[in-house]
C-alpha positions as YAML, in Angstrom:
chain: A
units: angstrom
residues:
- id: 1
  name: UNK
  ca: [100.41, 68.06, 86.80]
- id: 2
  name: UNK
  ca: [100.58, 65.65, 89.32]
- id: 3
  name: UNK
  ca: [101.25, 67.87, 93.10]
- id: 4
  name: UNK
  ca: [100.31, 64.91, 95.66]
- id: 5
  name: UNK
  ca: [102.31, 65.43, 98.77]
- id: 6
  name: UNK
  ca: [103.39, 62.64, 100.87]
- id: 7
  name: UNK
  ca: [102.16, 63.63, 104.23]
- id: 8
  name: UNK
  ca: [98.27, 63.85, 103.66]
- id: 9
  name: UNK
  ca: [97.64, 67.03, 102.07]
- id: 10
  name: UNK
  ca: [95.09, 67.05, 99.01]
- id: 11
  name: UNK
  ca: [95.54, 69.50, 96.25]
- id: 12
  name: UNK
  ca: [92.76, 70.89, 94.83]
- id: 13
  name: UNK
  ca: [93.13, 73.59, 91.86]
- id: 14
  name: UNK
  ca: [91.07, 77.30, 92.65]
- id: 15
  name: UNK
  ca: [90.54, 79.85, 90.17]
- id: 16
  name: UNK
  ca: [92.90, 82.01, 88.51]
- id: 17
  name: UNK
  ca: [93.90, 82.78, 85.29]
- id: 18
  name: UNK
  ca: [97.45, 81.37, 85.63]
- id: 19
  name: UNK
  ca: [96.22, 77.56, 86.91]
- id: 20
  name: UNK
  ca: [98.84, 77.73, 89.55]
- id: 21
  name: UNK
  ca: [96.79, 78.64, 92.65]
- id: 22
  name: UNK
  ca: [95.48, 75.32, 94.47]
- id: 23
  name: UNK
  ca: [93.71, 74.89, 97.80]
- id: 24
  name: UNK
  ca: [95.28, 72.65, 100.33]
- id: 25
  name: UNK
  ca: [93.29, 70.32, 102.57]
- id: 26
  name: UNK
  ca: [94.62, 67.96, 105.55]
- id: 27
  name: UNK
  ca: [91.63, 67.33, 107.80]
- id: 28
  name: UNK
  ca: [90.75, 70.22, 109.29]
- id: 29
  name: UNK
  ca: [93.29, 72.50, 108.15]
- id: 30
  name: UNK
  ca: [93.44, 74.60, 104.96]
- id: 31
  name: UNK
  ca: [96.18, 76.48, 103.01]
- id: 32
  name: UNK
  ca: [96.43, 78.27, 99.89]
- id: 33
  name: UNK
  ca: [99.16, 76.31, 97.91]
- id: 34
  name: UNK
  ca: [101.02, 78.56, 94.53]
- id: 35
  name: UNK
  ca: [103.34, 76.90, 92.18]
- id: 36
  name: UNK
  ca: [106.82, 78.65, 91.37]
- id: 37
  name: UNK
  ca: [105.66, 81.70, 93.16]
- id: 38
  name: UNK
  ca: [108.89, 84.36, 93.77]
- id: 39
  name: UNK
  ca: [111.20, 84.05, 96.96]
- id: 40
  name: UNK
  ca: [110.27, 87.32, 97.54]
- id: 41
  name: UNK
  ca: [107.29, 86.11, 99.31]
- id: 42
  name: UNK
  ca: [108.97, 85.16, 102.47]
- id: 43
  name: UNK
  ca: [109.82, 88.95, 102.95]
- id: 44
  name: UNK
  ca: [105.75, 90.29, 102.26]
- id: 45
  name: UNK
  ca: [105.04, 87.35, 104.86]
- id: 46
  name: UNK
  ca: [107.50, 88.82, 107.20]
- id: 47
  name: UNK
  ca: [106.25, 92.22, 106.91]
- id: 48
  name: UNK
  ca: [102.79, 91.12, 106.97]
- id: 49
  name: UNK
  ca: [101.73, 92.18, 103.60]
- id: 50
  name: UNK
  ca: [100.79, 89.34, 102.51]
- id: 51
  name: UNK
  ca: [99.20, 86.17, 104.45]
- id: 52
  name: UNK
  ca: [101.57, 84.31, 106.29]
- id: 53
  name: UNK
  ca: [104.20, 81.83, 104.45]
- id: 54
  name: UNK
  ca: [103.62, 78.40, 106.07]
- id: 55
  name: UNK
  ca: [105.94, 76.54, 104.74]
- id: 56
  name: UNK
  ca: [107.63, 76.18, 101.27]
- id: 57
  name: UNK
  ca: [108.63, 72.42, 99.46]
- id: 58
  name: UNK
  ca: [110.50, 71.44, 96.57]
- id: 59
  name: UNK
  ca: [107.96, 68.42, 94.90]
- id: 60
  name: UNK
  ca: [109.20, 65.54, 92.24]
- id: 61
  name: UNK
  ca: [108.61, 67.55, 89.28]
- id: 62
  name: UNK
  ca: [111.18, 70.79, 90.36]
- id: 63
  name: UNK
  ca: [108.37, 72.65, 91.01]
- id: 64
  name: UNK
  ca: [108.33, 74.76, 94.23]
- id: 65
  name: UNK
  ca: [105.35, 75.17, 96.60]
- id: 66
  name: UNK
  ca: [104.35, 77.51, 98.57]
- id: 67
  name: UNK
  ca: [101.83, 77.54, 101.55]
- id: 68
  name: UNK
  ca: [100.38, 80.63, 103.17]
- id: 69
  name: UNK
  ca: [97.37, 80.80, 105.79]
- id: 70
  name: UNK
  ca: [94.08, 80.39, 104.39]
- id: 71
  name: UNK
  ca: [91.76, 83.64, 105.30]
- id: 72
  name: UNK
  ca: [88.15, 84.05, 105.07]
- id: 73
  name: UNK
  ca: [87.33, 87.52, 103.51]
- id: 74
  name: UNK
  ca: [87.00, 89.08, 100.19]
- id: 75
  name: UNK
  ca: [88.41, 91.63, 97.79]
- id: 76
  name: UNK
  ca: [88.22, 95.34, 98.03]
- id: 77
  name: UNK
  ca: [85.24, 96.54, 95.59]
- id: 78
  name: UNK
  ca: [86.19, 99.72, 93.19]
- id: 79
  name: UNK
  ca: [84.50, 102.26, 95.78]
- id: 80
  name: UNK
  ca: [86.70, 101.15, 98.77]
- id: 81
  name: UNK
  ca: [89.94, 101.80, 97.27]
- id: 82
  name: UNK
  ca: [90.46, 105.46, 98.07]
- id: 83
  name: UNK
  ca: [90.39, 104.53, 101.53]
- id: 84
  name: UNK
  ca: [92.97, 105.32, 104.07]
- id: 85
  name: UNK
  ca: [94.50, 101.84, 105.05]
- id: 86
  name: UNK
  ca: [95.05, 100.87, 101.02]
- id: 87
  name: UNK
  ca: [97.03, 104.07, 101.14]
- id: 88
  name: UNK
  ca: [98.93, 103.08, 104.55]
- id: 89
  name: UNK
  ca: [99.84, 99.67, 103.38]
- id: 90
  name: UNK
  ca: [101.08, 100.81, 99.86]
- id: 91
  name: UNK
  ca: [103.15, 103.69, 101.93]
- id: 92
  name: UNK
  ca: [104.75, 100.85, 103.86]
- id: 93
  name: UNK
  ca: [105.35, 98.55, 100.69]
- id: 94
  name: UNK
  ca: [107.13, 101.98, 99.59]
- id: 95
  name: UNK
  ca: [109.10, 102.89, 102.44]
- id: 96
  name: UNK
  ca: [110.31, 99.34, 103.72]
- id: 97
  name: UNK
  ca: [114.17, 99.36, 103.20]
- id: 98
  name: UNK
  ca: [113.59, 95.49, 104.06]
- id: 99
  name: UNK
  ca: [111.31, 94.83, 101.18]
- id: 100
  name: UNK
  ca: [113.79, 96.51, 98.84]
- id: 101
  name: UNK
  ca: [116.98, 94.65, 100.46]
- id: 102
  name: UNK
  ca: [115.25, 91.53, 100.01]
- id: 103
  name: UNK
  ca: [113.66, 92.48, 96.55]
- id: 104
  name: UNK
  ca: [117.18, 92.38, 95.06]
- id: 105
  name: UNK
  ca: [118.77, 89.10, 96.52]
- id: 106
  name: UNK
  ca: [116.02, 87.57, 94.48]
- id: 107
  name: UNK
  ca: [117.05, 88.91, 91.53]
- id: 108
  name: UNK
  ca: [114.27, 91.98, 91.49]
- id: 109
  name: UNK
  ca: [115.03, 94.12, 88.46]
- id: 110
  name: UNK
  ca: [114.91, 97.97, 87.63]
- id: 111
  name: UNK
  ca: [112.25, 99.59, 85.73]
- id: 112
  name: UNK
  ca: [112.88, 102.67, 84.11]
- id: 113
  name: UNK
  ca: [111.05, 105.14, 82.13]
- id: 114
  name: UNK
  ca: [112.23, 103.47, 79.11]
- id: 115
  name: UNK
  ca: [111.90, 100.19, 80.01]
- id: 116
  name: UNK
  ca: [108.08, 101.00, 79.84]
- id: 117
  name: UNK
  ca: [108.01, 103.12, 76.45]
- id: 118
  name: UNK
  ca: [110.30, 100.21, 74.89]
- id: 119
  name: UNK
  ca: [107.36, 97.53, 76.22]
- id: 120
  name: UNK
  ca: [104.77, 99.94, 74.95]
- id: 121
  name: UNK
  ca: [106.84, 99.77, 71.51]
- id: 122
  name: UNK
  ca: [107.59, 96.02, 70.98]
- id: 123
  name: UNK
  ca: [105.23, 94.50, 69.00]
- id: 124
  name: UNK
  ca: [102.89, 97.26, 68.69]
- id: 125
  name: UNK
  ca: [100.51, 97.26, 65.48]
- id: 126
  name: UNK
  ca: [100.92, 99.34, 62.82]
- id: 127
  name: UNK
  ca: [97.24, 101.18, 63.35]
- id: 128
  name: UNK
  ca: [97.90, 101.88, 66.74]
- id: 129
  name: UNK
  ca: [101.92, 103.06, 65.53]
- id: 130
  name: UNK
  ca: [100.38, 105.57, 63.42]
- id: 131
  name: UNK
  ca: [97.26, 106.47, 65.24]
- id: 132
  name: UNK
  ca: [97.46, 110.29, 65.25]
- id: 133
  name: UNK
  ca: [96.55, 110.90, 69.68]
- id: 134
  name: UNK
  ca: [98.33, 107.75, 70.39]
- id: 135
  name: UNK
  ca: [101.79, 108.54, 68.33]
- id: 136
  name: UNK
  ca: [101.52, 111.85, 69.64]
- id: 137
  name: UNK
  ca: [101.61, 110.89, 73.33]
- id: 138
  name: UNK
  ca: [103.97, 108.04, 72.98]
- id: 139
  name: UNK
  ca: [106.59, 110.41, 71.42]
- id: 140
  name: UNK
  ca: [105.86, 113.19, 73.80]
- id: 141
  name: UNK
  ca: [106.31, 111.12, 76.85]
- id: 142
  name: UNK
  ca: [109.89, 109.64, 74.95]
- id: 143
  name: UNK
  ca: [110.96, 113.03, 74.74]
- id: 144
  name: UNK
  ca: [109.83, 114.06, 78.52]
- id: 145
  name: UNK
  ca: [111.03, 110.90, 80.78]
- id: 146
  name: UNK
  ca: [110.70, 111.69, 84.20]
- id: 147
  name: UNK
  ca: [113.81, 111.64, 85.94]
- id: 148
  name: UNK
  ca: [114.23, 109.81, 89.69]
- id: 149
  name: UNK
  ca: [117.39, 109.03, 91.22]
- id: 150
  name: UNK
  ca: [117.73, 105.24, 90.85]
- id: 151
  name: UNK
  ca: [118.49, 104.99, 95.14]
- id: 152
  name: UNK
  ca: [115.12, 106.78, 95.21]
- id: 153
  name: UNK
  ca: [113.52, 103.86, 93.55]
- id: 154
  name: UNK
  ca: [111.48, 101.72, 95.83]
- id: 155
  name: UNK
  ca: [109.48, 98.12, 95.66]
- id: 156
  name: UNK
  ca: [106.53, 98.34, 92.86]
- id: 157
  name: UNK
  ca: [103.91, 95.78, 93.14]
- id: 158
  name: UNK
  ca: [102.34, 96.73, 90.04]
- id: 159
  name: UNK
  ca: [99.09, 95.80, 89.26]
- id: 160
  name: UNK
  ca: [97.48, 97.74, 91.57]
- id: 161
  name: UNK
  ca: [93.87, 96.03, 90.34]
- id: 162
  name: UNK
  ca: [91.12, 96.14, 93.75]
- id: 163
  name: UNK
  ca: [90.73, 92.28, 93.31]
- id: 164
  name: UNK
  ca: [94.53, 91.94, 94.33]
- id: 165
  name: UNK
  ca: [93.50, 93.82, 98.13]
- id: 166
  name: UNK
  ca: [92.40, 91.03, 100.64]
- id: 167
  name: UNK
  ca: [90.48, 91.83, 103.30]
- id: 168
  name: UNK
  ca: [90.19, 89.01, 105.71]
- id: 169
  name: UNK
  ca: [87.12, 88.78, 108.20]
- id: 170
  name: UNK
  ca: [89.15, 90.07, 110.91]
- id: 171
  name: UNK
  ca: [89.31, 93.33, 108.96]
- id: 172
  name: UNK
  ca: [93.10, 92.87, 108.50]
- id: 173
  name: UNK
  ca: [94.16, 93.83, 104.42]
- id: 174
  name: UNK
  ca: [96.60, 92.65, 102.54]
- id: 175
  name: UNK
  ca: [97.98, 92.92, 98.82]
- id: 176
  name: UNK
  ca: [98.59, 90.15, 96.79]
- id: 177
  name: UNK
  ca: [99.80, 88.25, 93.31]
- id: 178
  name: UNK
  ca: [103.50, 89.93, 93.37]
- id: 179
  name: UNK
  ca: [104.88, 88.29, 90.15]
- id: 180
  name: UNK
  ca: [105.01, 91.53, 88.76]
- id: 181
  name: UNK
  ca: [107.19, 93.14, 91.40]
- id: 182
  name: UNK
  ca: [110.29, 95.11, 90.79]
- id: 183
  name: UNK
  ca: [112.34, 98.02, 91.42]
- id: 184
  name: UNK
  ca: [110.45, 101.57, 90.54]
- id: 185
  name: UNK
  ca: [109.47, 104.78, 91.12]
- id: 186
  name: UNK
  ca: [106.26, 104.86, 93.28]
- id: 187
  name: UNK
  ca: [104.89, 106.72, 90.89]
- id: 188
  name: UNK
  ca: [104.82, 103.94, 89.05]
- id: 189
  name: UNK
  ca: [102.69, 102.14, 91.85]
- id: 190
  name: UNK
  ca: [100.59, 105.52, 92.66]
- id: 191
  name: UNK
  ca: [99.78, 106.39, 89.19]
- id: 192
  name: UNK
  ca: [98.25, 103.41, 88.87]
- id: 193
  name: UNK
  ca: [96.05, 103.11, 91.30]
- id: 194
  name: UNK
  ca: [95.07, 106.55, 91.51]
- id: 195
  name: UNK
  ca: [94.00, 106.77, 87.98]
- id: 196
  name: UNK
  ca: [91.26, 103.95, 88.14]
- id: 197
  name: UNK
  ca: [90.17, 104.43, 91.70]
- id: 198
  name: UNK
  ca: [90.75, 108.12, 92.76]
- id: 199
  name: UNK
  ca: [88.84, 110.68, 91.44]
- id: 200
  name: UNK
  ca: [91.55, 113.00, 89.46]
- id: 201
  name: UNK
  ca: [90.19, 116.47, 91.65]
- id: 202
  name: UNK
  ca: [90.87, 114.46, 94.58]
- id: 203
  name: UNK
  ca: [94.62, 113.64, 93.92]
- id: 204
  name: UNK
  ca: [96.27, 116.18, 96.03]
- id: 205
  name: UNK
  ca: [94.23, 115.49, 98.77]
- id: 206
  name: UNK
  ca: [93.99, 111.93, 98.60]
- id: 207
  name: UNK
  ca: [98.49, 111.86, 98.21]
- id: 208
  name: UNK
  ca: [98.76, 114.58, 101.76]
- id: 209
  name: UNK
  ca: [95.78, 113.03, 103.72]
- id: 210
  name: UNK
  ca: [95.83, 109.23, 103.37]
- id: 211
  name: UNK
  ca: [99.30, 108.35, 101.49]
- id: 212
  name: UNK
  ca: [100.83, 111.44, 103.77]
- id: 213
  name: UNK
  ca: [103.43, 112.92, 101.18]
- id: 214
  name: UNK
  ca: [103.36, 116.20, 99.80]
- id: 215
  name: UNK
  ca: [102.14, 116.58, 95.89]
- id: 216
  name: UNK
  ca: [104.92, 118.60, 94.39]
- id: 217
  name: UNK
  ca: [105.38, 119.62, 91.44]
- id: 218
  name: UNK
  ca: [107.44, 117.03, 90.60]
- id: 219
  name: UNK
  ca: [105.76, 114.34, 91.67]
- id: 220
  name: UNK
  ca: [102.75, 115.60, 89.80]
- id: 221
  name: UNK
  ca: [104.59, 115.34, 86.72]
- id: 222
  name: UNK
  ca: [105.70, 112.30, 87.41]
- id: 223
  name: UNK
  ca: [102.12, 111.08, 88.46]
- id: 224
  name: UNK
  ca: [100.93, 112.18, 85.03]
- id: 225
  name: UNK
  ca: [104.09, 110.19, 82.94]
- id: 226
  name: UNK
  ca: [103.15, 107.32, 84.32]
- id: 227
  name: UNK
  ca: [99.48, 107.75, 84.08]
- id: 228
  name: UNK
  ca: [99.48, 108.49, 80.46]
- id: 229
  name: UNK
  ca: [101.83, 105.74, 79.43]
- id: 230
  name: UNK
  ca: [100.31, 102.86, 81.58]
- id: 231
  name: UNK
  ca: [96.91, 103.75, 79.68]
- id: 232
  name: UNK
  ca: [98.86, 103.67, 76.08]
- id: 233
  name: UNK
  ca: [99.61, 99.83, 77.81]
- id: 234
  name: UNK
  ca: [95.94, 99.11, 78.21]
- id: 235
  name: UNK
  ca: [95.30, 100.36, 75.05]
- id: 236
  name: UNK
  ca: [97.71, 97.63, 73.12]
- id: 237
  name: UNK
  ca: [96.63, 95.06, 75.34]
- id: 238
  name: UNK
  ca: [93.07, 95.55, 74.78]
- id: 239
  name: UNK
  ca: [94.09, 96.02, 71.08]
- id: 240
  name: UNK
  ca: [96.11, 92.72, 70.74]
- id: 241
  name: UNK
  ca: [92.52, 90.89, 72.63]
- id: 242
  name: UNK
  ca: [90.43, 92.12, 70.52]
- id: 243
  name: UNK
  ca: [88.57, 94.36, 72.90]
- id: 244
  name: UNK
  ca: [87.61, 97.21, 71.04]
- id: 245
  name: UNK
  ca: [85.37, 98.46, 73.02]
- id: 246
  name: UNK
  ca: [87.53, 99.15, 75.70]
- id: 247
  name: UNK
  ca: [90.38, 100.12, 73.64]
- id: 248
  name: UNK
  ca: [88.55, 103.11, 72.27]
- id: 249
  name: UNK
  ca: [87.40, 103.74, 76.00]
- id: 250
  name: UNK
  ca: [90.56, 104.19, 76.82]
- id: 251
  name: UNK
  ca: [91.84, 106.22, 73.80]
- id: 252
  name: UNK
  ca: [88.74, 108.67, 74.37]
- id: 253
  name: UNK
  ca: [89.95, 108.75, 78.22]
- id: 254
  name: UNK
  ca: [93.35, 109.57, 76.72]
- id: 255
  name: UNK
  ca: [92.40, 112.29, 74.72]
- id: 256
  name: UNK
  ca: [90.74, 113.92, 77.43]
- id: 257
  name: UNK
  ca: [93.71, 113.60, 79.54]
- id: 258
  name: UNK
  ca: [95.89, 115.21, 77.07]
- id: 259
  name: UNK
  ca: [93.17, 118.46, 77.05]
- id: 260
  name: UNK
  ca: [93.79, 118.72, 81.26]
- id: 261
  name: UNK
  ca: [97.46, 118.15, 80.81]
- id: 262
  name: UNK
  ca: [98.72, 120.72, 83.24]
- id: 263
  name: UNK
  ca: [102.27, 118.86, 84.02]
- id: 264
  name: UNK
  ca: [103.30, 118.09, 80.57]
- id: 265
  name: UNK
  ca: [102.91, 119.83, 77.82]
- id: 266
  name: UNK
  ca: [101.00, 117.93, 75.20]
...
């Protein structure tokens, strides 16, 4: 795709698995450059969760371009993510009545509880539809659909992944790659994160000392919803790639969830 500008920027492509990330380069200057990215970025720029938006251009081929600040740094490895300012700067994406104000003139949609179990449902093989652990869980966590007042619901990033944290060298972090934003509970968000990076004795601790909200009872259960069905979504994905390996990882991780179920009864 041709994405010359006319006032002296070069376009180079950068990796990604999308192809729509691109370096920009005008003499001395640099800017990272994303094709059809969502509107919502102006609002993370504004609250300075993401990088800052530079400016934004509509190009020949009714594509839309974005520009943000280039930043030297690197992505959070596996063993930094428990820390205290991921925590602080997911708390903020959570509380901002901005981000969710602006999340919904652009269109951001709801997800529900079964908005999830019907994605975990479409399209889902017949060996993992009548795998005994699997069919078990996914019709347990149909019947037991955590409940959330929909004002409650806040802005979700989710995919909560340690390569999407940017630290820059000023020791500044950021979170980036929103295209999978919406409307959720931060459970949602927290269960996520928590079950790949925080160790599961640590929960309580980690959600009072670092994310600074009591772990009731409630949110407990709904930590452990969310948990259990966004692993039954890495095990179809990893089914539908061919990934075996890591799909019977997962289901073995799964079935030893289910045995320290404390929240829902499996």
């Amino acid at each position: 795709m041709d994405l010359r500008l006319n006032d002296g920027w070069q376009i180079r492509p950068i990796g990604g698995s999308t192809g729509m990330a691109y370096m920009g380069i005008k003499e001395h200057q640099k800017l990272f450059i994303k094709r059809n990215t969502s509107p919502f970025l102006a609002a993370l720029s504004l609250e300075e969760i993401t990088p800052r938006l530079v400016w934004t251009k509509h190009i020949s081929t009714g594509d839309t371009l974005t520009a943000q600040e280039w930043l030297n740094g690197r992505c959070l490895s596996k063993t930094e993510m428990p820390q205290k300012n991921v925590a602080a700067l997911l708390a903020k994406i959570h509380s901002s009545a901005l981000l969710k104000k602006m999340l919904k003139q652009v269109g951001g949609t709801y997800v529900f509880p079964s908005d999830l179990l019907s994605e975990y449902f479409r399209g889902l093989s017949s060996d993992l539809r009548q795998h005994p652990l699997l069919k078990k869980v996914a019709n347990r966590l149909r019947s037991q659909q955590p409940e959330l007042k929909w004002q409650d619901y806040r802005v979700s990033h989710g995919d909560l992944n340690h390569k999407n944290w940017l630290l820059s060298d000023s020791g500044r972090l950021y979170l980036v790659d929103w295209e999978s934003a919406s409307l959720a509970d931060p459970a949602l968000d927290l269960s996520m994160l928590m079950r790949q990076y925080v160790p599961r004795q640590q929960w309580q601790a980690w959600l009072l000392e670092k994310y600074q909200v009591q772990a009731t009872p409630q949110l407990q259960q709904r930590l452990e919803w969310y948990g259990l069905l966004n692993l039954l979504l890495e095990i179809k994905e990893f089914h539908q790639r061919g990934r075996f390996f890591e799909m019977n990882r997962d289901i073995l991780d799964l079935a030893e969830l289910v045995k320290q179920e404390h929240f829902i009864d499996l």
